[in-house]
NUVEXMI-581056 format. One record per residue (C-alpha): residue in one letter; x, y, z. Coordinates in steps of 0.02 Angstrom, whole numbers, plus 50000, padded with zeros to 5 digits. Layout:
N
AXYZ...
! end
This chain:
51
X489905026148458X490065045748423X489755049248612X491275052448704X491105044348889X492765040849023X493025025049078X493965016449170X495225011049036X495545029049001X496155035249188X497175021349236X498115022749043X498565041149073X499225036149255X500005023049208X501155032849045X501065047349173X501995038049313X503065028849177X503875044249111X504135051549302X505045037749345X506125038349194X505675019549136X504585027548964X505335041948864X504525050748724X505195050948553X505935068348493X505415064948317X503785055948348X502395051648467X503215036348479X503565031048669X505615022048710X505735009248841X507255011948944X508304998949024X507495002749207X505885004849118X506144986549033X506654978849221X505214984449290X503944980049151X504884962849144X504424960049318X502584964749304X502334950249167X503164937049243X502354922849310
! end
């Protein structure tokens, strides 16, 4: 547990908030590490989970 391997998960999670904030649908929080969901951002996401 104390060794520190990448995976999978990792990459695709940092290209995934990477692309998110380039395309303007994630912002970050000025006050926090929080992330915002914008109203494009919300669109697209609500198209990814529908069935």
């Amino acid at each position: 547990w104390s060794e520190r391997r990448d995976h999978l998960a990792g990459s695709l999670a940092v290209s995934l908030l990477d692309r998110s904030l380039a395309a303007g649908w994630l912002r970050r929080s000025k006050d926090s590490r929080a992330l915002q969901l914008t109203p494009p951002g919300a669109q697209v996401f609500a198209r990814w989970i529908r069935p």
